[in-house]
MITORKOL-255884 format. One record per residue (C-alpha): x, y, z; residue in one letter. Coordinates in steps of 0.2 Angstrom, whole numbers, plus 5000, padded with zeros to 4 digits. Layout:
% MITORKOL-255884
NODE    u    v    w residu
NODE    X    Y    Z      A
...
% end
This chain:
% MITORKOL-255884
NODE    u    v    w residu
NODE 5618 5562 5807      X
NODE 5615 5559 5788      X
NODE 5601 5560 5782      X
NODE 5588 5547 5773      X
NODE 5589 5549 5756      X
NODE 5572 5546 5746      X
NODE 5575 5531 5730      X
NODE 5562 5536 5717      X
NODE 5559 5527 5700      X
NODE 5557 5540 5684      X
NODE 5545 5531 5668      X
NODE 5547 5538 5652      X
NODE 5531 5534 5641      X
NODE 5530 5530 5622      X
NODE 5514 5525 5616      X
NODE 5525 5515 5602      X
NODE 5545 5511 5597      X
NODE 5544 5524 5585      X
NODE 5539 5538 5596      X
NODE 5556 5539 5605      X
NODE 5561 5550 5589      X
NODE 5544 5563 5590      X
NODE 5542 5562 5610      X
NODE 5557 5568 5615      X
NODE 5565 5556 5629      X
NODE 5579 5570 5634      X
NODE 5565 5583 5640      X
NODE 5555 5570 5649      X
NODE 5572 5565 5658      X
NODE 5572 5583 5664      X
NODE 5556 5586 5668      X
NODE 5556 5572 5680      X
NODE 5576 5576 5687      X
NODE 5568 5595 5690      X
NODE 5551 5585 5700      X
NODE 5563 5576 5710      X
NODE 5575 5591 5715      X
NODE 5557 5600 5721      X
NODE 5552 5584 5730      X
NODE 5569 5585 5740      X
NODE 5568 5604 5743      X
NODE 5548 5599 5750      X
NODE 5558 5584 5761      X
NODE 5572 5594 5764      X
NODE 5581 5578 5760      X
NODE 5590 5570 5745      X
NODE 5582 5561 5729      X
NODE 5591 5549 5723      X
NODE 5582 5543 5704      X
NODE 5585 5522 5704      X
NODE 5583 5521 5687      X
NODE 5573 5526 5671      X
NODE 5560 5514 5664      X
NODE 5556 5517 5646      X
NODE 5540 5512 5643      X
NODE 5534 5509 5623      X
NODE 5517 5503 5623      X
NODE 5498 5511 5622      X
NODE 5490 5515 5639      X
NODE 5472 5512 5630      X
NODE 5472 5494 5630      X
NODE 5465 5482 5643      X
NODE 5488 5480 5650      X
NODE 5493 5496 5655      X
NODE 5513 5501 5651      X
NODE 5512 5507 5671      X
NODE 5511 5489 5677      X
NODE 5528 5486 5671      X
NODE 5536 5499 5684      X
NODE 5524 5493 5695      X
NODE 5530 5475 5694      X
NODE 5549 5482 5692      X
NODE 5545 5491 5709      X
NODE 5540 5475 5716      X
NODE 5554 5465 5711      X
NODE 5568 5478 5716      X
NODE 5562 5482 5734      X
NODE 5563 5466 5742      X
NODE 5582 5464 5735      X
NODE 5585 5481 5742      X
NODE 5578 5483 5760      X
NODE 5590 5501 5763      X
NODE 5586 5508 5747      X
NODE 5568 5506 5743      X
NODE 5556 5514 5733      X
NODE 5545 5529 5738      X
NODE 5540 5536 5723      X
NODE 5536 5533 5706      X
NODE 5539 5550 5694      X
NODE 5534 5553 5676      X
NODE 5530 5570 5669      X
NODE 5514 5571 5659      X
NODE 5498 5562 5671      X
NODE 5486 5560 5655      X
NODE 5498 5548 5646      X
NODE 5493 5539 5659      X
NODE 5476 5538 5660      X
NODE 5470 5538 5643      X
NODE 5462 5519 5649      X
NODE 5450 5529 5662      X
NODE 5445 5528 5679      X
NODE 5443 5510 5683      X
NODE 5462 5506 5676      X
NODE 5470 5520 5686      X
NODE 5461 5516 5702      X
NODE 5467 5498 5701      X
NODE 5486 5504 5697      X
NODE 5485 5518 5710      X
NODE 5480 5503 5723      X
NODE 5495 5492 5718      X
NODE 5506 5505 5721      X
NODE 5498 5511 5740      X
NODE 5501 5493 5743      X
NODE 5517 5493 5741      X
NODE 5520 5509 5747      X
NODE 5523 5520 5734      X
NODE 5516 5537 5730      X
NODE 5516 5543 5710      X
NODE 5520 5560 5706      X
NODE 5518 5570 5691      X
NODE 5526 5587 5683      X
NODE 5509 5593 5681      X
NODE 5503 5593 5697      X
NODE 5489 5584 5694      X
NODE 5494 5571 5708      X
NODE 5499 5574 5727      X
NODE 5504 5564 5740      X
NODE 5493 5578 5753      X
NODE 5483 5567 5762      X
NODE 5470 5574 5775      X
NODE 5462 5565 5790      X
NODE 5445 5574 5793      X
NODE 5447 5567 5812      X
NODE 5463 5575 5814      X
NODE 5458 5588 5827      X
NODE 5450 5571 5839      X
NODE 5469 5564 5838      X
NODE 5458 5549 5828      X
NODE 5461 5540 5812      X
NODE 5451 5528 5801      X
NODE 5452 5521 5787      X
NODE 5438 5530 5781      X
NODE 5444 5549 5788      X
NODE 5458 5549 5780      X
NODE 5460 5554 5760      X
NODE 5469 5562 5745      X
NODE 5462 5581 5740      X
NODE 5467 5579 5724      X
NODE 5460 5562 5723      X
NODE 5446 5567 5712      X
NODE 5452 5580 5700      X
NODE 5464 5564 5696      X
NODE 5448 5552 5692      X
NODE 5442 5567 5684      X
NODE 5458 5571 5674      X
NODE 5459 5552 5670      X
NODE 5440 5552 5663      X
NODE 5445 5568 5653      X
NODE 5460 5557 5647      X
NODE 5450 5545 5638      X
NODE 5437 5556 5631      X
NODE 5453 5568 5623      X
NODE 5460 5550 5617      X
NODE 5442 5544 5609      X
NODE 5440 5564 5601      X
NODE 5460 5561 5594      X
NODE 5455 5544 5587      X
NODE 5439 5548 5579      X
NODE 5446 5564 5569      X
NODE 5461 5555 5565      X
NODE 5453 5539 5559      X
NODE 5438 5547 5550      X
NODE 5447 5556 5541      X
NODE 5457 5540 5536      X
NODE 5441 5532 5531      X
NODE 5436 5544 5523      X
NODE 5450 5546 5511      X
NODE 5451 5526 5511      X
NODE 5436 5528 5500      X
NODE 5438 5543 5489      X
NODE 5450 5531 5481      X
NODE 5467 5534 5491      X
NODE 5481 5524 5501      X
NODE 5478 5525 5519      X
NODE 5489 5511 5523      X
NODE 5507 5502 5520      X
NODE 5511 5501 5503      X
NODE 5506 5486 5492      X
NODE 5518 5472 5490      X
NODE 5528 5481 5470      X
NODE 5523 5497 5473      X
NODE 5527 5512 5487      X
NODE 5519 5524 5494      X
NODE 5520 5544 5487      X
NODE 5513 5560 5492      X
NODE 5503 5570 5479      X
NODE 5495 5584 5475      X
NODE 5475 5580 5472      X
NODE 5457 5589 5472      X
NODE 5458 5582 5488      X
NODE 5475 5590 5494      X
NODE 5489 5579 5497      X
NODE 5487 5561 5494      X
NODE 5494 5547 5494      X
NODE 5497 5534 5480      X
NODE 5507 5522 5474      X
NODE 5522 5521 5464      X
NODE 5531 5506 5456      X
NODE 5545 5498 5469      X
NODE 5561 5498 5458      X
NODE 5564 5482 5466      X
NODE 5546 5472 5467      X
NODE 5539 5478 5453      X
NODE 5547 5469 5439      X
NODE 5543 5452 5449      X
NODE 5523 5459 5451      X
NODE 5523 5461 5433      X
NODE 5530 5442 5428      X
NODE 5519 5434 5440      X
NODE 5501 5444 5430      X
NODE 5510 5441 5414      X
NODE 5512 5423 5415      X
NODE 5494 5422 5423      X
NODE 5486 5430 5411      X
NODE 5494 5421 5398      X
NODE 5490 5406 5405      X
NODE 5504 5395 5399      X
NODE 5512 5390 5412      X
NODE 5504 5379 5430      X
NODE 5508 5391 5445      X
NODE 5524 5380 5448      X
NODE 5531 5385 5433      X
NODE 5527 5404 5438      X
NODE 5535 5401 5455      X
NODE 5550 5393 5449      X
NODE 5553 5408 5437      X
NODE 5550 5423 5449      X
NODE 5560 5416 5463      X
NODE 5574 5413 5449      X
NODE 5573 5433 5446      X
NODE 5578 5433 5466      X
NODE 5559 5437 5473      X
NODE 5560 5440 5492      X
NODE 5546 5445 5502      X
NODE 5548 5461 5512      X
NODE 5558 5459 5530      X
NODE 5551 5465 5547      X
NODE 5558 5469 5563      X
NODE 5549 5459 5579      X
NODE 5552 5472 5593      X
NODE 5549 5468 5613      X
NODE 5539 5481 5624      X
NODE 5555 5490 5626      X
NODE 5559 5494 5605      X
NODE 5573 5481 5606      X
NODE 5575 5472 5590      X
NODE 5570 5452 5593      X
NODE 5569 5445 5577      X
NODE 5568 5448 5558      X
NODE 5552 5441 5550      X
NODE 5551 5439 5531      X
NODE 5562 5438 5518      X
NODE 5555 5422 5510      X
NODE 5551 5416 5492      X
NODE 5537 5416 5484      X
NODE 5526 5403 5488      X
NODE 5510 5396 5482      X
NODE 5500 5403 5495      X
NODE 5507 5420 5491      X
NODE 5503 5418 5475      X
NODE 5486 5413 5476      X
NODE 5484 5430 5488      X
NODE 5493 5439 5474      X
NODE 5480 5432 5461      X
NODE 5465 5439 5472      X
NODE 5472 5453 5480      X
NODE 5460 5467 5470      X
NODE 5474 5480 5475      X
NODE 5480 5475 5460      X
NODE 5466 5476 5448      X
NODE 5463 5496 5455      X
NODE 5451 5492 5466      X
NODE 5452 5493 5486      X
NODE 5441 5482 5495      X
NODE 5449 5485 5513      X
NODE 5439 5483 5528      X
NODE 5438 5505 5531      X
NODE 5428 5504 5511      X
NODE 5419 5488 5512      X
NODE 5410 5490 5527      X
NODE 5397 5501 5516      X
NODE 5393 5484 5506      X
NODE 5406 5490 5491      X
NODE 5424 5495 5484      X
NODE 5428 5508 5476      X
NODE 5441 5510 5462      X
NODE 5457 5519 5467      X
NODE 5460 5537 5461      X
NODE 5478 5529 5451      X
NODE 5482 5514 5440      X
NODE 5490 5499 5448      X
NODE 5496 5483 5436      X
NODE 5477 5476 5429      X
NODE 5464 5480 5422      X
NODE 5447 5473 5430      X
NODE 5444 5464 5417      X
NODE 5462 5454 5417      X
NODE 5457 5450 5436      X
NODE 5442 5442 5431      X
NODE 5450 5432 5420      X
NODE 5463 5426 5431      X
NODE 5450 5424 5446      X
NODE 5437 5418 5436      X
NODE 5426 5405 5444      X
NODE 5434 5411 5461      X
NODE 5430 5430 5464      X
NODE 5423 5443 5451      X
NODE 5420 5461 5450      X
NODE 5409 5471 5443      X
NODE 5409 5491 5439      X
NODE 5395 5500 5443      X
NODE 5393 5521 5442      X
NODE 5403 5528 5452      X
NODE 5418 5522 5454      X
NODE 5408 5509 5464      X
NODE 5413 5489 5462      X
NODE 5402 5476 5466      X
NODE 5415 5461 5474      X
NODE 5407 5443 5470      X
NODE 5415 5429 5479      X
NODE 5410 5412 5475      X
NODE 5419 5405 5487      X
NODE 5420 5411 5507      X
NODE 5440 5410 5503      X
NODE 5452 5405 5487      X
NODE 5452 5390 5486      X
NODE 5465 5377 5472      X
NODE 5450 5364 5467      X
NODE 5458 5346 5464      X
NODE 5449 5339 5447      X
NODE 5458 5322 5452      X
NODE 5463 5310 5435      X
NODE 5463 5324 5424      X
NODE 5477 5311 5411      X
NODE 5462 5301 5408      X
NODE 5447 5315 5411      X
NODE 5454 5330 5408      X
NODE 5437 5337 5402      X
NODE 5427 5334 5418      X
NODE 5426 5350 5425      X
NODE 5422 5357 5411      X
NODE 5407 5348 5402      X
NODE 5389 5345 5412      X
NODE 5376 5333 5414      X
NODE 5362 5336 5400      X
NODE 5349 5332 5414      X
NODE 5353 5343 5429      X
NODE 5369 5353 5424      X
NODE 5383 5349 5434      X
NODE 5399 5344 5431      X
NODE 5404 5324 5427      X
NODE 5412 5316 5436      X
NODE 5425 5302 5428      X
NODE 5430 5286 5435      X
NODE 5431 5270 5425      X
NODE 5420 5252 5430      X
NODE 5424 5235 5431      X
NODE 5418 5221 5419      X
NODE 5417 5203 5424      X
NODE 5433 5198 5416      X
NODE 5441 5212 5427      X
NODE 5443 5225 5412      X
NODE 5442 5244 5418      X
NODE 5429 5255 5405      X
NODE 5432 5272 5409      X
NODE 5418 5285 5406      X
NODE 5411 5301 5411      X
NODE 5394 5301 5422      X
NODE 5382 5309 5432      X
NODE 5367 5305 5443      X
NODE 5353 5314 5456      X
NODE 5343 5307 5469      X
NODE 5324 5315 5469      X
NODE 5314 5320 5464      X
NODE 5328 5325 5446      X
NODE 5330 5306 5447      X
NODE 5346 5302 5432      X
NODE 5360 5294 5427      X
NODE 5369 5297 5413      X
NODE 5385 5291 5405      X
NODE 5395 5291 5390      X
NODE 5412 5280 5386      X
NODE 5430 5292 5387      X
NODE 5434 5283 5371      X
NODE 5425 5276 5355      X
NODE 5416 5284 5338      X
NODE 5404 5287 5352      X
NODE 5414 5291 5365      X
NODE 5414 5312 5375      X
NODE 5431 5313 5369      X
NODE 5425 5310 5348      X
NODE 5411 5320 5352      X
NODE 5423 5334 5358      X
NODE 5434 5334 5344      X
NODE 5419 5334 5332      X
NODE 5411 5350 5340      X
NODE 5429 5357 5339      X
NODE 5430 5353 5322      X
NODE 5414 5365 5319      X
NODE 5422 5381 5328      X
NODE 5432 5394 5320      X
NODE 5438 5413 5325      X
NODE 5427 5428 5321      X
NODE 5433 5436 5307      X
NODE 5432 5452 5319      X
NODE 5444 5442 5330      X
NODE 5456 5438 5316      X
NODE 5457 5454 5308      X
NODE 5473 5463 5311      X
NODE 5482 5449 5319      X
NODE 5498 5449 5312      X
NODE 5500 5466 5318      X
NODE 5496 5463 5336      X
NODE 5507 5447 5336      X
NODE 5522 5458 5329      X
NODE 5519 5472 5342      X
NODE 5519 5457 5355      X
NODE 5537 5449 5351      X
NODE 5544 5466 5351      X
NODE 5536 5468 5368      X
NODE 5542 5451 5373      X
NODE 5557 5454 5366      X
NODE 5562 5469 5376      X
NODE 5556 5462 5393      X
NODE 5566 5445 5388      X
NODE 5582 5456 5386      X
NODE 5578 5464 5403      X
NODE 5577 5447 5411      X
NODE 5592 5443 5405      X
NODE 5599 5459 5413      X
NODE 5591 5455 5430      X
NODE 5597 5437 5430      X
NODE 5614 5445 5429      X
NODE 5613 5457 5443      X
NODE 5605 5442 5453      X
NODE 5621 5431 5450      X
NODE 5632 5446 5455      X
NODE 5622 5450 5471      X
NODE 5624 5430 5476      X
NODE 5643 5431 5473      X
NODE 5645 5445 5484      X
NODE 5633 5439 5498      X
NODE 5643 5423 5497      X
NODE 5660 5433 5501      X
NODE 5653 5443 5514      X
NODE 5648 5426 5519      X
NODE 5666 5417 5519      X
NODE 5674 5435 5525      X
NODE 5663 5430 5541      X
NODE 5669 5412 5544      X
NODE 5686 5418 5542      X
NODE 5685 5429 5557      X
NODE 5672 5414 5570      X
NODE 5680 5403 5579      X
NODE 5661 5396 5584      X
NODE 5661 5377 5575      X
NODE 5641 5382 5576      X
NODE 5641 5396 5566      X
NODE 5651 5390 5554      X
NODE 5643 5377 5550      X
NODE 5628 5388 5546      X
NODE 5637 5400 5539      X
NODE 5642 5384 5525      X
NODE 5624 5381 5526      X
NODE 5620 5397 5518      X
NODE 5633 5399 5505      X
NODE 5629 5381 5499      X
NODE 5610 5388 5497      X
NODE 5619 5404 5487      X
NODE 5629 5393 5475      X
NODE 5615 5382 5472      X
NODE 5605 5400 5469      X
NODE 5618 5404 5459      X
NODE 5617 5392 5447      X
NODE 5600 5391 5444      X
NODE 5603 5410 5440      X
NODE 5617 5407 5427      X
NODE 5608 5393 5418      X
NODE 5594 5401 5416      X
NODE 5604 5419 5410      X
NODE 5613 5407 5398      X
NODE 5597 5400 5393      X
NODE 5590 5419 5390      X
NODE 5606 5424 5380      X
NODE 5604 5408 5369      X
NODE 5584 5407 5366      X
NODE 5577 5413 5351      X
NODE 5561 5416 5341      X
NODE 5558 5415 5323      X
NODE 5545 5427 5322      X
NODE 5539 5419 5304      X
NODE 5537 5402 5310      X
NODE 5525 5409 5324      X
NODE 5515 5417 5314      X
NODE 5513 5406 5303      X
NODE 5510 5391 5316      X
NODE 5499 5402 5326      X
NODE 5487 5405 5312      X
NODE 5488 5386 5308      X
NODE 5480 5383 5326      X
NODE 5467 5398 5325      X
NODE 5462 5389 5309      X
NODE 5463 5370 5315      X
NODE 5458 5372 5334      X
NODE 5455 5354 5336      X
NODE 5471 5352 5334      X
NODE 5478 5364 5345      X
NODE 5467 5356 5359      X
NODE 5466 5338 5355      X
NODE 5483 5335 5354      X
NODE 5489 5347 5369      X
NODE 5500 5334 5379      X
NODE 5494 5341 5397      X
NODE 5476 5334 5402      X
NODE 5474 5350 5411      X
NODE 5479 5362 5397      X
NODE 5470 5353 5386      X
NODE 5453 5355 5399      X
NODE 5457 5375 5403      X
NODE 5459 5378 5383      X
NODE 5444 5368 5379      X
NODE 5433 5380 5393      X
NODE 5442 5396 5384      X
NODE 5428 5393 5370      X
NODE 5411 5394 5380      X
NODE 5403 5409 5389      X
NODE 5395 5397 5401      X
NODE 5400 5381 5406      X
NODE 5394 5366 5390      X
NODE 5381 5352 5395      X
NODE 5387 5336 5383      X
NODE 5369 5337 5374      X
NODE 5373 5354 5368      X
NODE 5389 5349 5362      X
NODE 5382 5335 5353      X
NODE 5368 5346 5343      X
NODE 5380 5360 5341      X
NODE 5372 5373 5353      X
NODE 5384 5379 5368      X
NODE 5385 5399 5370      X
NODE 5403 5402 5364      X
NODE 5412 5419 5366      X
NODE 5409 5431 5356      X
NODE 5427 5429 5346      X
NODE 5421 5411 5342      X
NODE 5408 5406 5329      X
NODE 5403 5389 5319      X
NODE 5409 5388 5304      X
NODE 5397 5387 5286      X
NODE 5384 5376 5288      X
NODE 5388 5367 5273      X
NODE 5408 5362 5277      X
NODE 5404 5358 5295      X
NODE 5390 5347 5289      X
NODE 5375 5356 5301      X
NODE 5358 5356 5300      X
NODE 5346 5369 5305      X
NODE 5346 5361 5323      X
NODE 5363 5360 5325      X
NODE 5376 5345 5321      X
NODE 5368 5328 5316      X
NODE 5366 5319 5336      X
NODE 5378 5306 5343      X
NODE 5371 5293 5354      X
NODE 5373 5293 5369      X
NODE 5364 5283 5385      X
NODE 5354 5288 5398      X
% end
């Protein structure tokens, strides 16, 4: 007679994907092949392993990796009355446990229900069961137990109290480092992560992607310039071929799903980029600001605090205390793009307040009886600071003559004028040199589009799917048309240039005649952001008319007796109330 031969299931157990490579699968594989050989010489019968189940998740959170061979188990028995299950094998008992008592009990129950018994190379479990009735030939449901049942709560109790010591250690001393100044995490989006030698032993810090990097430093150089809307600063980085970074979606088995990423740069992303203080030197992670402050990193990034506050200004500041300790002031909860509305026939709004109360004006235009529109800034308050004011857009009297007359009044510093040629000269040869790069990268982009495109068109050439080639066509008609934005705008690089004397000297025309510069700006909200660039706090429209806003410190009025000021200021326009 041949005998019953036992069907056992054998579970492999990763916490994650990438521990198949540092737990090695092989030596689990044997350790339970070796558990089932002793099992058979116990039985004096043959094991037969069904299957291996390689499990790639955490056994700490609330779903237990376990419950997959559990539910396997359930699934295959049914369809296999002759060969079922008896035995589930795994070799270490405290990979799974690490949840405690209360999970293990409840997985340990599932699997008496449906009749199987789990085993580890450990010994830690044993299907031994004892009836304390035995001897009366009686059995209950309460006589009868597991010896080792205990020492397995027990073991699984000591499972989670080893994992929570593991944790603790490890993510301490992450914290830790985290605020003395050092990466702890991936590495930020232009840069990549490298070990170091530091007071502190070997660190980590970042280094500039050769990649990313050029892209990061385009996107702060136009911002900070301050030339170009964030659609013009879009249009231009995306041209340089700016991707963001791809990732792999994996199932609970490591298997590759999809691939995430790989996208241009949008203006949400650019408005994280702009905010992000990673970039400024400063890390304000959750692990550092928990203690109510950032801290600077112990390495340059790509800005200077103070080029962040410029570019966040009136969004999120920071402020440097001792240290290496940073003050974060949001004024918003979250980055926000504030619409200003009709800036072509306001564009000073948001940047002039009301003489009574402070705030900004607001401008919309009223309605005669003949049906003619008069446009005009205004502002009003309810109790108890009870006002209204306005003031007409155009006329002698009008906010934008009164504008153009303060403007008139303002000059540079000669503190701010002196050596300017020089930095000017040291700032084309600067611009120079990064526009010749561009120009290099703009032709690399063009050549990694025409090869993309023949790997592409190689592809078509060997489907015979009418689906995927017509998606295939898809993407080589988004390559050419990627391609030739890249050769106009290489063409455009090869054939621009400066004449550095005419700069100069139109550039110290405009530092002489700012009204100019401003007044005659031909986008409302250029003209708005230049005019704001004056004052070290926001203008109410009566200090502009007596001559008295804070300006910066690099601004100053001119000689009383040219601008035609009295002690108090400019002789008053009128205005109503």
């Amino acid at each position: 007679m041949d005998k019953v031969i036992i069907y056992v299931l054998g579970v492999k157990r990763e916490s994650t994907p990438g521990q198949k490579d540092s737990v090695n699968p092989e030596i689990q594989e044997q350790k339970i092949k070796y558990l089932a050989e002793e099992l058979g010489k116990k039985k004096l019968t043959k094991v037969k392993i069904v299957h291996y189940l390689d499990l790639a998740e955490s056994a700490t959170g609330g779903k237990q990796p376990l419950q997959q061979a559990i539910d396997w188990i359930a699934n295959y028995n049914p369809k296999n009355p002759l060969k079922k299950i008896t035995y589930l094998l795994f070799m270490d008992f405290k990979r799974q446990g690490r949840s405690g008592v209360l999970f293990y009990a409840d997985l340990k129950r599932q699997l008496a229900k449906l009749g199987v018994s789990p085993l580890d190379s450990t010994g830690i479990i044993s299907e031994e069961k004892r009836n304390t009735l035995e001897s009366f030939g009686v059995k209950y449901s309460w006589s009868e137990y597991q010896p080792t049942e205990k020492s397995e709560y027990l073991a699984a109790e000591e499972a989670r109290d080893n994992f929570r010591d593991i944790m603790t250690q490890l993510i301490g001393a992450e914290i830790n480092y985290a605020r003395l100044g050092y990466i702890i995490r991936n590495s930020l989006f232009g840069f990549q992560n490298e070990k170091v030698d530091t007071p502190h032993g070997k660190r980590v810090v970042l280094k500039p992607h050769p990649i990313e990097y050029p892209w990061m430093v385009t996107i702060f150089e136009r911002l900070l310039e301050g030339r170009k809307t964030d659609d013009e600063i879009i249009a231009e980085v995306n041209l340089m071929g700016f991707t963001t970074r791809t990732r792999k979606g994996r199932d609970a088995n490591g298997n590759v799903t999809n691939v995430r990423g790989g996208k241009p740069l949008t203006p949400r992303l650019l408005n994280f980029f702009k905010t992000k203080t990673d970039y400024a030197g400063v890390n304000n992670e959750k692990w550092v600001s928990s203690q109510g402050y950032a801290v600077k990193f112990k390495f340059p990034v790509l800005i200077t605090i103070a080029e962040f506050n410029r570019i966040n200004r009136g969004v999120m500041q920071l402020v440097e205390k001792e240290n290496d300790i940073v003050e974060v002031i949001r004024v918003h909860n979250k980055p926000v793009i504030k619409s200003y509305g009709n800036l072509e026939t306001y564009p000073f709004k948001a940047f002039i307040a009301c003489p009574t109360c402070g705030k900004l004006l607001f401008g919309s235009a009223s309605r005669g009886k003949l049906g003619k529109h008069y446009p005009a800034y205004h502002h009003s308050g309810d109790l108890p600071n009870k006002h209204y004011f306005r003031v007409s857009v155009d006329g002698d009297n009008g906010l934008e003559a009164t504008v153009a007359k303060f403007l008139s009044h303002v000059k540079f510093s000669k503190k701010a004028l002196a050596n300017f040629e020089d930095k000017i000269l040291a700032r084309y040869e600067s611009r120079q040199i990064d526009e010749k790069q561009k120009t290099i990268d703009l032709q690399k982009r063009v050549t990694e589009l025409n090869t993309q495109q023949k790997d592409i068109l190689q592809t078509i050439k060997q489907t015979e799917s009418p689906i995927v080639i017509k998606m295939l066509s898809d993407d080589v008609d988004e390559l050419e048309k990627q391609k030739k934005e890249a050769t106009d705008a290489r063409n455009n690089k090869e054939i621009e240039e400066i004449d550095i004397a005419t700069t100069i000297a139109t550039a110290k025309y405009y530092l002489e005649h700012l009204d100019d510069l401003i007044m005659t700006a031909t986008n409302p909200a250029v003209k708005g952001a230049l005019f704001s660039l004056i004052f070290q706090r926001i203008p109410t429209y009566q200090e502009l008319v007596i001559g008295t806003p804070i300006l910066r410190p690099i601004f100053e009025l001119k000689d009383s007796k040219n601008a035609s000021v009295g002690a108090k200021g400019f002789e008053p326009l009128t205005y109503s109330v």
